[in-house]
N, C-alpha and C positions, 0 to 999 in steps of 0.2 A: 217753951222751946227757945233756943237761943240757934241765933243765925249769922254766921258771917259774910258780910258783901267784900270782895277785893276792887278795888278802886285805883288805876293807874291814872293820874291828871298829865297835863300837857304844856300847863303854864304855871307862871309864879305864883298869879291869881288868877280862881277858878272856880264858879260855880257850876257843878255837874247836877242836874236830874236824877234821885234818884226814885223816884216815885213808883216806876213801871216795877223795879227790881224789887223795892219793900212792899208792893201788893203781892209780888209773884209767891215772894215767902210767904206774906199772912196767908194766903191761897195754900200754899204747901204746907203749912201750921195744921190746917183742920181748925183754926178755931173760928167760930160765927161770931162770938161780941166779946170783949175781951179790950185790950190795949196794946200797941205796939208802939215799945220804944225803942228809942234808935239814938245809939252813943259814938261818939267818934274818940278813939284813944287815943288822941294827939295834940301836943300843947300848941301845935300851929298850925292846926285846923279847927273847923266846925260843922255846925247844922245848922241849918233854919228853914221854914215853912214859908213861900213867898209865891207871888206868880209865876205862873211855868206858860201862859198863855201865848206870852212876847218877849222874845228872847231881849226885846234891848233895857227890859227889866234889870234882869242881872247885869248888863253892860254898865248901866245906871249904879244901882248898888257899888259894885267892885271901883267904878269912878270916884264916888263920894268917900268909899273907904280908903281908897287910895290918893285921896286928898286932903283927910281930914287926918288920917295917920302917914304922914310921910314917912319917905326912907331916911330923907336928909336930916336928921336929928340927930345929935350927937350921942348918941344910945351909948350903955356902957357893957350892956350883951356883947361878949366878945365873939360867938359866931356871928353876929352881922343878921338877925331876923327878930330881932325888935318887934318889927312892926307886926310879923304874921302873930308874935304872942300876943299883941295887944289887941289883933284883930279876933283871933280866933278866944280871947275874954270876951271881948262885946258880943259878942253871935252868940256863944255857949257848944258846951259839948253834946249837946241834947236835946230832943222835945218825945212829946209822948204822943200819939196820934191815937184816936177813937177806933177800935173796929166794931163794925155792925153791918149784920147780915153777911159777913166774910172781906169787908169790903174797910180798907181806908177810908174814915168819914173827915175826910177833906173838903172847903168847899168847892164849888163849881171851877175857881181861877187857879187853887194853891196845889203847888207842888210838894215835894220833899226835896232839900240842895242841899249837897257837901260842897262846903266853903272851904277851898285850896289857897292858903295865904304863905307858903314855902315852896313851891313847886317849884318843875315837875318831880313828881313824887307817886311809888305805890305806897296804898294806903289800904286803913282798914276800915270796915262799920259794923257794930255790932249792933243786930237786934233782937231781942228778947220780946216773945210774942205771949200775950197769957191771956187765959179765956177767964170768964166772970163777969 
């Protein structure tokens, strides 16, 4: 089963939760064990699976990315988002998550985040749910 989440962010950079909303689906899938992956279709975005615990995680992260890839680089990208491609390579468009029992086998601290590196922006996420 393939599932689309719409995703509107708010800032340039952004990490959003989207954990609650890819259980809601596997939960609405019907499938008990299986795997659910989750793709983001945008060359200046991404995913990643990190703490959802404390929020100044993500403040952390989005710091260091945004220091380690400046804006101020003489980029030759002539729309002026450089950085979010380069950010949204490092992350990846993707991870694949465990189900079992119907359930996200996440551990106890990890989330699911869409990394918003061009915002603000709607956006898409696709996931494909399959049992087995």
């Amino acid at each position: 089963m393939t599932h689309t989440l719409s995703v509107r962010t708010s800032s340039r950079t952004e990490l959003l939760d989207l954990t609650s909303q890819v259980q809601q689906a596997v939960q609405q899938s019907g499938v008990a064990e299986g795997l659910c992956h989750i793709f983001v279709p945008h060359t200046t975005a991404g995913v990643t699976i990190n703490e959802n615990a404390d929020p100044s995680v993500k403040a952390d992260i989005l710091m260091v990315l945004n220091k380690v890839i400046s804006d101020q680089e003489a980029y030759r990208h002539l729309e002026g988002n450089s950085p979010a491609h380069i950010k949204a390579s490092l992350l990846g468009p993707q991870v694949t998550v465990l189900v079992s029992a119907g359930r996200l086998l996440l551990g106890t601290w990890q989330g699911i985040f869409f990394c918003e590196f061009d915002g603000p922006r709607s956006r898409k996420v696709y996931l494909k749910i399959v049992g087995g």
